[in-house]
C-alpha positions as CSV (number, residue, x, y, z in Angstrom):
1,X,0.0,0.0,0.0
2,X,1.1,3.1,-1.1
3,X,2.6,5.9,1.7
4,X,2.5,9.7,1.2
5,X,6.1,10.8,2.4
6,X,6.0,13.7,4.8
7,X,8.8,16.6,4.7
8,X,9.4,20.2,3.9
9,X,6.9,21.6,0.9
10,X,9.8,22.5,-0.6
11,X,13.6,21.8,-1.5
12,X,16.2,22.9,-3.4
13,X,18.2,20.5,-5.0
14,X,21.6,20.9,-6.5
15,X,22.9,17.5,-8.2
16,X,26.3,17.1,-7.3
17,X,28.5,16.8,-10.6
18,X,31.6,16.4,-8.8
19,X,31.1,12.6,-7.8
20,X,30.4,9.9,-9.5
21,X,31.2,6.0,-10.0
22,X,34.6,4.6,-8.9
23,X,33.7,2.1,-11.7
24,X,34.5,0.9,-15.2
25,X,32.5,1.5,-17.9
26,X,31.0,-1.0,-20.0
27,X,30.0,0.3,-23.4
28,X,26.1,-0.6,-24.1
29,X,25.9,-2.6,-21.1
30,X,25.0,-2.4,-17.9
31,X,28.1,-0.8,-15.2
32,X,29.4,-2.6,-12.6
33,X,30.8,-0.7,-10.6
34,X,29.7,-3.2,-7.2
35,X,28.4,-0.1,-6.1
36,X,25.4,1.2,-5.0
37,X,24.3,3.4,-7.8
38,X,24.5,6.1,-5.4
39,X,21.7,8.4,-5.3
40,X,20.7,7.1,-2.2
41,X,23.9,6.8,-0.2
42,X,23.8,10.7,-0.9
43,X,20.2,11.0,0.8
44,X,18.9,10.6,-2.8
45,X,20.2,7.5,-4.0
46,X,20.9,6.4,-7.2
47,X,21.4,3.3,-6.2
48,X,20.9,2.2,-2.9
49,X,22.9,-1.1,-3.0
50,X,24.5,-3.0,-6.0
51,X,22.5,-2.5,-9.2
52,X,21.3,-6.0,-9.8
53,X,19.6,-5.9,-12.9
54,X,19.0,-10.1,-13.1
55,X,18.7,-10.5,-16.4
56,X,22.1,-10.0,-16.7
57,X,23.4,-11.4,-14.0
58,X,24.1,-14.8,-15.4
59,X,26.3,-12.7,-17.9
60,X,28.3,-10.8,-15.6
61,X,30.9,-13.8,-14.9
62,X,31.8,-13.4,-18.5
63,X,30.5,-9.4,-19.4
64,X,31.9,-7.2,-16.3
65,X,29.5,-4.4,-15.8
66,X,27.5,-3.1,-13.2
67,X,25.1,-1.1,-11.9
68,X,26.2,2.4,-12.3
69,X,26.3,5.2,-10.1
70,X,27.8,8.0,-8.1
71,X,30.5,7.4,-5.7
72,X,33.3,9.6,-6.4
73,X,34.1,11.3,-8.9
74,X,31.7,12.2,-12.2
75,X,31.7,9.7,-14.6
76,X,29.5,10.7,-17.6
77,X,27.7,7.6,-18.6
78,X,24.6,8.4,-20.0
79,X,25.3,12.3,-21.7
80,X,21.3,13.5,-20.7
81,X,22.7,13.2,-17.0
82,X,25.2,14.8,-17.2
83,X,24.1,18.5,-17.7
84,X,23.2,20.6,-14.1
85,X,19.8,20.6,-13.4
86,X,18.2,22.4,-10.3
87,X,15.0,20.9,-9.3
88,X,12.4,22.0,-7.1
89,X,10.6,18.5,-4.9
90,X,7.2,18.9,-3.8
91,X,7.3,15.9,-1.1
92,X,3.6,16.6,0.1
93,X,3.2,14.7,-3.9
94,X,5.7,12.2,-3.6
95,X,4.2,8.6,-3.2
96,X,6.4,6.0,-1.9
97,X,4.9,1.8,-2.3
98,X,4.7,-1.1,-4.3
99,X,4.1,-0.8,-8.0
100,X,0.6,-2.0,-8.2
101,X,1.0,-2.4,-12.2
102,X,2.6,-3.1,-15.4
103,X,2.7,0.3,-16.9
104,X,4.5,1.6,-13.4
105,X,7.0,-1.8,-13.7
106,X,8.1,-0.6,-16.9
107,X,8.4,3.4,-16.1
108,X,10.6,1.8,-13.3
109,X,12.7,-0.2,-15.5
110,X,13.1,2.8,-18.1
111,X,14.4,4.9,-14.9
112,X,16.8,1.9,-13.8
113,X,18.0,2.2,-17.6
114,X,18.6,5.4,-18.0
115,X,20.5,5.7,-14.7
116,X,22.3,2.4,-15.0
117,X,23.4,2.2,-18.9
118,X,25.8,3.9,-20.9
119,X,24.9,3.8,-24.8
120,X,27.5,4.6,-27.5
121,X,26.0,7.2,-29.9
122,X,25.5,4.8,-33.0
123,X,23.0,3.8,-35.8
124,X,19.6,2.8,-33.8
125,X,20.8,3.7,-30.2
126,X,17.1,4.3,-29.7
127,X,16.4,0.5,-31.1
128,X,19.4,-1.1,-29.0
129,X,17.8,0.8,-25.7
130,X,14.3,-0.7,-25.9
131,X,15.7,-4.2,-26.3
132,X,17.4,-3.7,-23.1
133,X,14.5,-1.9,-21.3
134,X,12.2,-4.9,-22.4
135,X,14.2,-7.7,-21.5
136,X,15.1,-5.9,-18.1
137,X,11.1,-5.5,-18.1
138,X,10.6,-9.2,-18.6
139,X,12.8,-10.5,-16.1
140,X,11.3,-8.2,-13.5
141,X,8.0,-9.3,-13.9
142,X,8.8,-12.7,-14.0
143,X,10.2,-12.4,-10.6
144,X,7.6,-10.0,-8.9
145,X,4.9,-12.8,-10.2
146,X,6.6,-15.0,-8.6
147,X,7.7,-17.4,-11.6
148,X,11.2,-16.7,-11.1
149,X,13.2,-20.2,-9.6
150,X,14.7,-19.4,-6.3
151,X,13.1,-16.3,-5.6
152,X,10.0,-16.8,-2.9
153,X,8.4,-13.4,-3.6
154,X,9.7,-10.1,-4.9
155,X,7.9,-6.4,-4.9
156,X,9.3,-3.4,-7.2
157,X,9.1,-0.5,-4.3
158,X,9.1,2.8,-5.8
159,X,8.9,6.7,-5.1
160,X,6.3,8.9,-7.8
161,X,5.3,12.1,-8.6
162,X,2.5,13.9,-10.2
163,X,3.8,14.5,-13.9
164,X,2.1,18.0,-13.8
165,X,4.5,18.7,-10.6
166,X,7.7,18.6,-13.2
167,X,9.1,21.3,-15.4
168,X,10.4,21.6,-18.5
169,X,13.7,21.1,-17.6
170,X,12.7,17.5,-16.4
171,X,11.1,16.7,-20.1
172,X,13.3,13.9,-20.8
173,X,13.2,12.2,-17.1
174,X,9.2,12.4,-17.3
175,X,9.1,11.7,-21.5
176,X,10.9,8.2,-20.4
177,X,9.7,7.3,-16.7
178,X,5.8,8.2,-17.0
179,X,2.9,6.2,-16.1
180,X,-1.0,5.8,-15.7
181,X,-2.2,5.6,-12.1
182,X,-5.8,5.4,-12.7
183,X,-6.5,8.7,-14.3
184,X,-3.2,10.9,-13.3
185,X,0.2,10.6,-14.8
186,X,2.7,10.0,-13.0
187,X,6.3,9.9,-13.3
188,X,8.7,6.8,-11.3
189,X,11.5,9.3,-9.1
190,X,13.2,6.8,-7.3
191,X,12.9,2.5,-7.4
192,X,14.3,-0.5,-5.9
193,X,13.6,-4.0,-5.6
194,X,12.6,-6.0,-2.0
195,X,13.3,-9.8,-3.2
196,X,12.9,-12.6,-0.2
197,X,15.4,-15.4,-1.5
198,X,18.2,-17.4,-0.2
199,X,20.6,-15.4,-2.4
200,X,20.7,-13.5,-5.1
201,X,23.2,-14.4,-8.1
202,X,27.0,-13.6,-8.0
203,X,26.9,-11.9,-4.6
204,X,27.5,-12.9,-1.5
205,X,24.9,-15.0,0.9
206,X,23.5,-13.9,3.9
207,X,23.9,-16.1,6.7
208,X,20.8,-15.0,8.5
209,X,18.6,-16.7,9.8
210,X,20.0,-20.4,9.2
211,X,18.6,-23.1,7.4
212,X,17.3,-23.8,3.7
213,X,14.4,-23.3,1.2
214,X,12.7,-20.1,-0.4
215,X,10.7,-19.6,2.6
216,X,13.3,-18.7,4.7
217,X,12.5,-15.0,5.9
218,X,15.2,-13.8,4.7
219,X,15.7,-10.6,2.0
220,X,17.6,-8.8,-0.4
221,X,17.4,-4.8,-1.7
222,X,18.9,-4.9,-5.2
223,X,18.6,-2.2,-8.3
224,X,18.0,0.8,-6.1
225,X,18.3,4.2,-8.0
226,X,16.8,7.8,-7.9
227,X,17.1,9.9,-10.7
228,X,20.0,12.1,-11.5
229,X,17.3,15.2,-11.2
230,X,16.4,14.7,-7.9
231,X,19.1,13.5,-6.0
232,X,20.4,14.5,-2.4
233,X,16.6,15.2,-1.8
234,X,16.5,12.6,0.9
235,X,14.2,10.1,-1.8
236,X,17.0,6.8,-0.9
237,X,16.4,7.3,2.7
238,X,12.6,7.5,2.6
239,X,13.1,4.1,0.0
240,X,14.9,2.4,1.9
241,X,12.9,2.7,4.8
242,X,9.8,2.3,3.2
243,X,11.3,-1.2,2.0
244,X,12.2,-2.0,5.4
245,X,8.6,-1.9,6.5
246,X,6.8,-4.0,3.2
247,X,9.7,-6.4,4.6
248,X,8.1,-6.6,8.2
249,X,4.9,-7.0,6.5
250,X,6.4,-10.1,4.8
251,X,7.3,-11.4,8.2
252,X,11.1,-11.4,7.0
253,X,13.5,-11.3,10.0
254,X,16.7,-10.3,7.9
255,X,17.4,-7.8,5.7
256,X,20.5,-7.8,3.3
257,X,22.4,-5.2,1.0
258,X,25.3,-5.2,-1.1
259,X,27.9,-2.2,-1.0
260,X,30.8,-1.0,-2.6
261,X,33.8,-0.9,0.0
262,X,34.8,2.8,-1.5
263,X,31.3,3.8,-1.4
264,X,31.1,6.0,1.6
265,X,27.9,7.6,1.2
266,X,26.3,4.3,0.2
267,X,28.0,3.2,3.7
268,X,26.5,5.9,5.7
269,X,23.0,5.9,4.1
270,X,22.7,2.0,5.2
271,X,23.9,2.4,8.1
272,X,21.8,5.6,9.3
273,X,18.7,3.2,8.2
274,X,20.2,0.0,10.6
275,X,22.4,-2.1,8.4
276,X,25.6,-3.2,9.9
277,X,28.6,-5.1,8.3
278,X,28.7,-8.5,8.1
279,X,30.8,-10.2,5.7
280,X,33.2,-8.7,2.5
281,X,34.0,-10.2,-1.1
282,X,37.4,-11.8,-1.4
283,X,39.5,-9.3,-4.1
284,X,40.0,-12.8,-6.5
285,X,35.8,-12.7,-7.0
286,X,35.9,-8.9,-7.7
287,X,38.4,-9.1,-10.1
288,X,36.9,-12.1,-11.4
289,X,33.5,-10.2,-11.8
290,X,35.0,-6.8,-12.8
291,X,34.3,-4.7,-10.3
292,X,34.8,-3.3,-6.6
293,X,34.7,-5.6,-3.9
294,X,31.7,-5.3,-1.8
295,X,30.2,-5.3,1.5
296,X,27.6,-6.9,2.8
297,X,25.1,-5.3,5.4
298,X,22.7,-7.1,7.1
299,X,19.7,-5.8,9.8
300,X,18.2,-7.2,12.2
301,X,14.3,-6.9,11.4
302,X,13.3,-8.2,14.7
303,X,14.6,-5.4,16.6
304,X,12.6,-2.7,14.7
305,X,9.1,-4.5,16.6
């Protein structure tokens, strides 16, 4: 069920230009940079954990890439993001839940695209961007019907606004992430994905609770990203936590994200919303996999009741 987040009418935001992934690039796929695609660890996250897009996680033993993000220093990986913007958030608009539908899955995918991908300028970029965002579309609703093997449930958790609350300086981020909601347009901000499984490919396994099977209440927050627009407004916080309560609802007892070890904002964001360390990749899987090594925070659900 969907939440109204509560905070000042509104804020200023100034996108910070002067960070940005600590990552390698992967031309026309996805970037791995085993980061958190930052927005979030700023208070506005781009990418609260790992990007974990799954369709292509079988293919990142072989393809390094990951999620990309802000951690650092600016890396320019998609050129529309890379211009300043300053953008006003109305949060007495912003809605923060579950995506309750197809059209709002896919405005969440086109977001995690967008922030996520860089895309050579060639003959039919356009072409070569829509096969991505519909086989990233597939997989995701796959898993949030629950037909994905291993997975017990997943929900696509994400943070809208009114498309009439954006200006014209926002045209492409609303032209790409915008959605029906009964009547009202609306346009996907901020999204992540809440997935209760054992494991989640390529990363490191929770060891909370023990034992075996899908069942086990245990959870992952993967693909976490705000857009570049509106970030440092505060939306990864208010994500994050919101995912924290659907997982409660769920009855899971152990939440779990993955972090870049250079990722300090990511670091402090997770650990402001009660993730602590548990566990850290060995350097031979990282380079292995192409990327950073990574953390792994776990909370302790239980203790929030």
């Amino acid at each position: 069920m969907a939440s109204t987040a509560s905070s000042p009418p509104s804020v200023q935001l100034l996108p910070r230009l002067d960070h940005g992934l600590p990552a390698k690039l992967r031309r026309g796929r996805k970037v791995w940079p085993g980061i958190f695609s930052f927005s979030a660890a700023y208070g506005s996250l781009k990418g609260c954990h790992e990007l974990l897009l799954p369709s292509l996680l079988s293919a990142a033993s072989t393809n390094s890439g990951e999620s990309g993000g802000r951690v650092g220093r600016i890396l320019c990986f998609a050129p529309h993001l890379c211009e300043p913007e300053t953008l006003a958030l109305d949060w007495s608009s912003v809605t923060i839940g579950e995506a309750r539908s197809d059209d709002e899955l896919l405005a969440s995918v086109r977001l995690r695209v967008r922030s996520f991908y860089e895309f050579n300028q060639s003959y039919n970029i356009e072409g070569h961007k829509e096969y991505v965002v519909e086989r990233e579309f597939e997989a995701l609703k796959e898993r949030v019907a629950g037909k994905k093997v291993g997975f017990r449930r997943a929900s696509c958790i994400n943070a809208t606004l009114p498309l009439s609350k954006f200006s014209s300086r926002a045209d492409d981020l609303c032209t790409a992430c915008k959605f029906y909601d009964n009547e009202e347009q609306r346009v996907v901000i901020a999204t992540l994905d809440l997935n209760q499984c054992l494991s989640l490919a390529d990363e490191l396994t929770g060891t909370r609770p023990e034992g075996t099977g899908n069942d086990l209440p245990r959870a992952y927050l993967s693909n976490v990203c705000v857009a570049q627009e509106l970030q440092r407004n505060g939306l990864g916080n208010a994500l994050v936590l919101r995912s924290r309560k659907v997982a409660e609802e769920w009855g899971i007892t152990d939440l779990y994200v993955h972090v870049a070890v250079d990722n300090e904002a990511a670091k402090k964001l997770y650990e402001k919303t009660g993730f602590t360390y548990e566990s850290e990749e060995p350097a031979w899987q990282a380079r292995f996999l192409g990327r950073p090594r990574r953390f792994l925070l776990w909370s302790d659900l239980t203790r929030a009741k």
